[in-house]
VOMI-832119 format. One record per residue (C-alpha): x, y negated, z negated; residue number from 1. Coordinates in steps of 0.5 Angstrom, whole numbers. Layout:
VOMI-832119
- px; py; pz; nr
- X; Y; Z; NUM
...
//
This chain:
VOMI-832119
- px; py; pz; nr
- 0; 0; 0; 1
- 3; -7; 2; 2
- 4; -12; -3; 3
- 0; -18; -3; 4
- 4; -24; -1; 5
- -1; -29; -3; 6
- -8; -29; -6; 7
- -14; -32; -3; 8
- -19; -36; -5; 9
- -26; -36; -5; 10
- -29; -43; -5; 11
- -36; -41; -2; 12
- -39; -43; 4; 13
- -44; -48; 7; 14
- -49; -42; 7; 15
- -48; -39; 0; 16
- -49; -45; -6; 17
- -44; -41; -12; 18
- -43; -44; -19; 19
- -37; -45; -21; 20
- -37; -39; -25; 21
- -39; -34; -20; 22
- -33; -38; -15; 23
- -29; -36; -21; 24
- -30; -29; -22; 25
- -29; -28; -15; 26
- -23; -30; -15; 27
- -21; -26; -22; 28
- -22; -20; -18; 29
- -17; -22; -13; 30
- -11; -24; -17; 31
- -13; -18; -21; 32
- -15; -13; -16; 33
- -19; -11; -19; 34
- -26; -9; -16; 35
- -32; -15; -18; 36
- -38; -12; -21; 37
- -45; -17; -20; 38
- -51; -16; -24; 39
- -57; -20; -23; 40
- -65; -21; -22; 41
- -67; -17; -16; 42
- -67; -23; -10; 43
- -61; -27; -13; 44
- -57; -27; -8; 45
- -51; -21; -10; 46
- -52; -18; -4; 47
- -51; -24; 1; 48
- -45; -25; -3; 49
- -42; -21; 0; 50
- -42; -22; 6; 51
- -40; -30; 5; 52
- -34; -27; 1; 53
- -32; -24; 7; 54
- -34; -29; 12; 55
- -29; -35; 8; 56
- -25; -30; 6; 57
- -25; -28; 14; 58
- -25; -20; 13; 59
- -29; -15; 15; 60
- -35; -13; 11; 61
- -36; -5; 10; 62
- -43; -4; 7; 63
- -44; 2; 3; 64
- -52; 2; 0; 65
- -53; 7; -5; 66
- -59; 11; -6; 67
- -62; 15; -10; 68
- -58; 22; -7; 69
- -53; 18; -5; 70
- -46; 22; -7; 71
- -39; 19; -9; 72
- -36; 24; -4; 73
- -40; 21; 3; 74
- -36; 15; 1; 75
- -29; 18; 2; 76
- -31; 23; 7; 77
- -36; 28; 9; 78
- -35; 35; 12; 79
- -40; 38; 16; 80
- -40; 45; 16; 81
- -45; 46; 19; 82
- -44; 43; 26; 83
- -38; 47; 25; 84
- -41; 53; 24; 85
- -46; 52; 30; 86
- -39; 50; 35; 87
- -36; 59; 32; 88
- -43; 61; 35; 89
- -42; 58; 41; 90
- -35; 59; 42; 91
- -32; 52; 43; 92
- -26; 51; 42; 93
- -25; 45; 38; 94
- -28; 49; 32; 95
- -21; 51; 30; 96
- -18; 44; 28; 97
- -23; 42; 22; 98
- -21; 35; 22; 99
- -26; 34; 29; 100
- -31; 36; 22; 101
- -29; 31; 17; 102
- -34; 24; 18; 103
- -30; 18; 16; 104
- -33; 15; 10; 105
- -33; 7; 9; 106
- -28; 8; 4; 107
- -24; 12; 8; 108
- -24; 6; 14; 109
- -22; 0; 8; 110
- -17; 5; 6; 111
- -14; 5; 14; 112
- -16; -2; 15; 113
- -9; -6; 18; 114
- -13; -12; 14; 115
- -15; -12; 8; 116
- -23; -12; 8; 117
- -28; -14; 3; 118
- -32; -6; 2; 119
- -39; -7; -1; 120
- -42; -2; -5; 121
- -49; -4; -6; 122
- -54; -2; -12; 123
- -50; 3; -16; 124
- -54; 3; -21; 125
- -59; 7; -16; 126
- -54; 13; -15; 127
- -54; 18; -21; 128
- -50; 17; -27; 129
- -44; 21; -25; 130
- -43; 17; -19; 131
- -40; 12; -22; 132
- -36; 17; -26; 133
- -33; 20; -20; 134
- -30; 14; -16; 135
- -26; 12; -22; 136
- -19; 15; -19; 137
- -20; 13; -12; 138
- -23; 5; -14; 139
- -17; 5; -19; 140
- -11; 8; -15; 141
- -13; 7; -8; 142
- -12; 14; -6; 143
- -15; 21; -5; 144
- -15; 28; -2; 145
- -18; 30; 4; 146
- -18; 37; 2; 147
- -20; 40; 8; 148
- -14; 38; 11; 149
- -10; 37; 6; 150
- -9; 30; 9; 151
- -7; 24; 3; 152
- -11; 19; 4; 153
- -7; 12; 2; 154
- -9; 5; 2; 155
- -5; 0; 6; 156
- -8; -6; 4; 157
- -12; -6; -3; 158
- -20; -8; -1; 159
- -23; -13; -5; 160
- -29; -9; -8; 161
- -36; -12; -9; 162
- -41; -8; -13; 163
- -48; -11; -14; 164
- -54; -8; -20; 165
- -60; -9; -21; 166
- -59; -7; -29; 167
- -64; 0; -27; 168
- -59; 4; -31; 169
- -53; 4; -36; 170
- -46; 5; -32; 171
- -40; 7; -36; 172
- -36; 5; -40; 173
- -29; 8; -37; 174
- -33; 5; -30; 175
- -34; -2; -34; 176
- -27; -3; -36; 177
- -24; -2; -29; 178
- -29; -8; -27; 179
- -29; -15; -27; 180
- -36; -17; -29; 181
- -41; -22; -28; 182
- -48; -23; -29; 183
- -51; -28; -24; 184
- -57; -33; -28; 185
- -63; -34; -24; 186
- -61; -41; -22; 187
- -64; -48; -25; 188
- -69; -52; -21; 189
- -63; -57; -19; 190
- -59; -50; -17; 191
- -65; -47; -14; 192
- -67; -54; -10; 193
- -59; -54; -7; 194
- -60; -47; -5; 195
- -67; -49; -1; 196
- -63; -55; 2; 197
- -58; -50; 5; 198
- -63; -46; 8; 199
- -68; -51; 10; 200
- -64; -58; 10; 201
- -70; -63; 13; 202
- -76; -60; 8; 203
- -80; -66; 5; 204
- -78; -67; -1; 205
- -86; -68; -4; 206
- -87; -61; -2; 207
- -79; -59; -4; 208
- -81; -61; -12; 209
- -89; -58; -13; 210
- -87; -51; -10; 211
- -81; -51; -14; 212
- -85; -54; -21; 213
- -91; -48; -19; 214
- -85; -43; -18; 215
- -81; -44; -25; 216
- -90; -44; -28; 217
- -91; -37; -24; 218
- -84; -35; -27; 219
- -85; -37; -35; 220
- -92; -34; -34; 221
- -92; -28; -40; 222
- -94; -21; -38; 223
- -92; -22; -31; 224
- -89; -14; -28; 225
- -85; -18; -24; 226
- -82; -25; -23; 227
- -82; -27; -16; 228
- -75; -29; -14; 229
- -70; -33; -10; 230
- -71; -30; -4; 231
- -78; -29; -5; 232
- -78; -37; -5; 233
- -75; -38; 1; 234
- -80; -34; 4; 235
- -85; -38; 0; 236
- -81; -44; 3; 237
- -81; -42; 10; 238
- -89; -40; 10; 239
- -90; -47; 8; 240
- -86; -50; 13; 241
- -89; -47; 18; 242
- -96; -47; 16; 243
- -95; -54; 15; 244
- -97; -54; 8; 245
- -97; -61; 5; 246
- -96; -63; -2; 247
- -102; -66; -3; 248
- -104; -58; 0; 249
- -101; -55; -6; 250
- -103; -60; -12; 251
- -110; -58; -10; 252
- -113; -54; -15; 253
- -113; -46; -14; 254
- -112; -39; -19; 255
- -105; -37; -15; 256
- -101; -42; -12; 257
- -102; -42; -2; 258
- -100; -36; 0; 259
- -98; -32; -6; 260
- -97; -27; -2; 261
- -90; -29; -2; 262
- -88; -29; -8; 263
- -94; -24; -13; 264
- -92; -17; -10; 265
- -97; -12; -14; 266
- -104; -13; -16; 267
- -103; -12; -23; 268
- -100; -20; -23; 269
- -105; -21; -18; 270
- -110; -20; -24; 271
- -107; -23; -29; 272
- -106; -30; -25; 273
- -114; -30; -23; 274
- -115; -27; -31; 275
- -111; -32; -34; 276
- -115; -37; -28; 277
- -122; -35; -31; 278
- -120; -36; -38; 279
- -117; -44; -38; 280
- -122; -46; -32; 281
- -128; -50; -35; 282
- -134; -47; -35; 283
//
């Protein structure tokens, strides 16, 4: 693995509204090669921060998203056996070199890469509690063995890691200590307004401030399964804008704000809105 002559900085993009600290912590985990561990709401951005660290830092971005079957193995290699088998009955002859069997996983091709990448592993948390486990050595020391072919796999440039959870479940302690944590907050109404002028710079700024006052209103509602998130505000945005919704439109009075739809995403928070609208309404 070659040396790294300079460390580079992340400093976000005109894109990708970062805190201070969020920039800080990107680069602790280069100066400490170590892999960056994001955890935050659903929809706050950890995903997208990726792909921005990637893009200022003008890597390549190799995505990795975990599902609830998802093996540590498939990010290093995968043997197909069966493919292998097939080939025997049919008697080609590529079936006697193995390595024509072994499916390069995207750890594997950040390992390989002649530059350093930006590797995403997304979602940890939904794997199964040993996944994490069984990634220690090789997230650690940058190396591994394909067994199949005995073939030592070692980095050339260490990758910058990003793992992103949606805190569904613990991770190990030994996984934790290898981490560079961070929690990303949900962000405050002059953070949040940034994040929309990034994404829709001429938006009137009537409109801008009453969808932000009935957001962070529907967020602080108590009992709601799920908040709605940045994500699902941008979307809100966006369906405003389009539609051509006013200030005055959205200062009218109703039970759910315009094109709830956007931000409540089951019945049971649908319900409690029109309960809580039927209660404080006058009769």
């Amino acid at each position: 693995m070659q040396p790294t002559h300079s460390t580079p900085r992340f400093d976000g993009t005109e894109h990708y509204i970062a805190t201070e600290d969020l920039k800080l912590a990107v680069n602790a985990a280069l100066q400490l090669q170590r892999p960056l561990l994001i955890k935050g709401e659903p929809g706050t951005g950890k995903t997208m921060l990726a792909q921005e660290v990637a893009q200022s830092l003008k890597r390549t971005l190799l995505q990795w998203p975990i599902k609830s079957t998802t093996k540590a193995q498939q990010g290093l290699y995968e043997y197909d056996a069966v493919s292998r088998l097939r080939d025997s009955q049919l008697g080609d002859a590529k079936v006697h070199h193995i390595a024509n069997y072994i499916k390069k996983g995207v750890l594997w091709q950040a390992f390989t890469a002649d530059e350093p990448c930006v590797v995403l592993i997304d979602e940890i948390d939904k794997a199964d509690i040993e996944f994490p486990n069984d990634l220690l050595r090789e997230l650690d020391q940058m190396e591994f063995l394909v067994y199949e072919t005995q073939e030592f796999v070692q980095a050339k440039h260490r990758p910058l890691v990003i793992i992103t959870s949606n805190n569904e479940k613990e991770l190990p302690d030994a996984f934790l200590r290898r981490c560079f944590f961070h929690y990303i907050n949900f962000p405050d109404a002059d953070t949040l307004k940034a994040i929309v002028l990034t994404h829709f710079p001429h938006i009137d700024q009537e409109l801008l401030a009453i969808a932000s006052q009935q957001f962070f209103q529907l967020r602080a509602i108590p009992g709601l399964k799920k908040k709605p998130s940045t994500s699902e505000f941008l979307d809100w945005i966006s369906l405003l804008m389009a539609s051509a919704f006013s200030a005055n439109d959205l200062s009218k009075p109703a039970h759910r704000p315009i094109m709830s739809g956007a931000l409540i995403k089951n019945e049971q928070d649908m319900l409690l809105l029109d309960r809580l609208f039927n209660i404080n309404s006058p009769q």
